[in-house]
N, C-alpha and C positions, 0 to 999 in steps of 0.2 A: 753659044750652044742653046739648041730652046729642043724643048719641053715638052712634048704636045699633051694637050689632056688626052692622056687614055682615060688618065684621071676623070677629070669632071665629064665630058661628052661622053666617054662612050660607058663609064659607068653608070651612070645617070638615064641612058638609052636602056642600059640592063637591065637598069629595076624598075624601070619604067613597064618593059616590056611583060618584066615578070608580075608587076601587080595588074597589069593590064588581062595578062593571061591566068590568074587566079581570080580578077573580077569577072571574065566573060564565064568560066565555069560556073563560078559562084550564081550566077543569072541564068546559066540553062539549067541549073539545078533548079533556082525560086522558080522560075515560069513552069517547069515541071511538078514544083509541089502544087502549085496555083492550079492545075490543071485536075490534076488529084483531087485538091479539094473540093474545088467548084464539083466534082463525078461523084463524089462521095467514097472516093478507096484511101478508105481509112489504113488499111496497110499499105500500101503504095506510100500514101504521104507518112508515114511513118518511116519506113527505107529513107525517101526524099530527103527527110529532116536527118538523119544521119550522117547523109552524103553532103549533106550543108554545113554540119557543124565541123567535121574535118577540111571543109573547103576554106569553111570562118579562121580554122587555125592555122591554116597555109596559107591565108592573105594577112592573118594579123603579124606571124614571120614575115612575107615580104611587106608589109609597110613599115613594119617599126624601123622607127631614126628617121622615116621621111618628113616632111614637113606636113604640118596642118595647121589648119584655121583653128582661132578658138573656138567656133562655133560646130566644128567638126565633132570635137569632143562632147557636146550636149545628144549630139544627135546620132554619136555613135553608142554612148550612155543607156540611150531612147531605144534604139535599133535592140542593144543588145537585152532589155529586159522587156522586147516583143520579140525576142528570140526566143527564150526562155520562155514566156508564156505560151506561146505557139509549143514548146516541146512541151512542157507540162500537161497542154489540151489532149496532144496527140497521143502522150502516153498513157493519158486517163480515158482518152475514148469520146473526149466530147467536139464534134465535128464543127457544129459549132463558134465554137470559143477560138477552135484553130482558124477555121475563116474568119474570123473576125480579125485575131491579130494581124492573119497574113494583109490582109487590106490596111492597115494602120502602118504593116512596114511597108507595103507598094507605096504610100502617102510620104512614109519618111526617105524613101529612096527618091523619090521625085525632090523632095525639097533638096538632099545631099548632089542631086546629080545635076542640077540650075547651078550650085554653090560650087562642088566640083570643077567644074569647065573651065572656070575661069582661075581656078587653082592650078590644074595642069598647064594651062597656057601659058602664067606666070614662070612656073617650075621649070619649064623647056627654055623660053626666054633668056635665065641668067643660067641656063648649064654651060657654057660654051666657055669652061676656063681655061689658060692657059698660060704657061712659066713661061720666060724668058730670060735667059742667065749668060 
């Protein structure tokens, strides 16, 4: 009798899919605030930051339990208190302090997204398990 991974492949495809489709959101949201900012509509980018921080709590559900690097964890550390600085600018009004952060996390998503790649690569590689009994 064998086994197929529904298990490992194709769930593995599923969260795959699904952290995939909560990080393209989460990036047309950023490029949206970015865009904002750079214009100067301090309430737009206001909305924007919103609509990120619920996208931030819908990726942080589909990632958890997946695997990461150690170095992930610095960098998402890093991410998340230029999250916060970025909301604290935008809710005080200083435009600013908010474009400044935003640029510090466009830096940190560059360095996560070099480091990334070769994470995913690895993670598709061993999904392909399967029983044999």
């Amino acid at each position: 009798m064998s086994v197929s991974a529904i298990s490992g492949s194709n769930l593995m495809q599923y969260n795959t899919q699904c952290v995939q489709n909560a990080a393209q959101l989460f990036r047309q949201e950023f490029q949206q605030l970015g865009e904002d900012l750079k214009s100067g509509s301090l309430s737009s980018a206001q909305q924007d930051y919103a609509k990120i921080q619920q996208s931030v709590q819908d990726f942080r559900a589909h990632k958890h339990g997946h695997g990461h690097r150690v170095g992930d964890y610095q960098a998402m550390r890093d991410l998340s208190q230029l999250l916060q600085q970025l909301g604290q600018a935008l809710q005080s009004g200083n435009l600013t302090t908010a474009q400044t952060a935003y640029a510090a996390m466009q830096q940190e998503f560059q360095q996560l997204r070099t480091g990334n790649s070769l994470l995913v690569a690895r993670t598709q590689s061993s999904s392909n398990v399967s029983v044999n009994a």
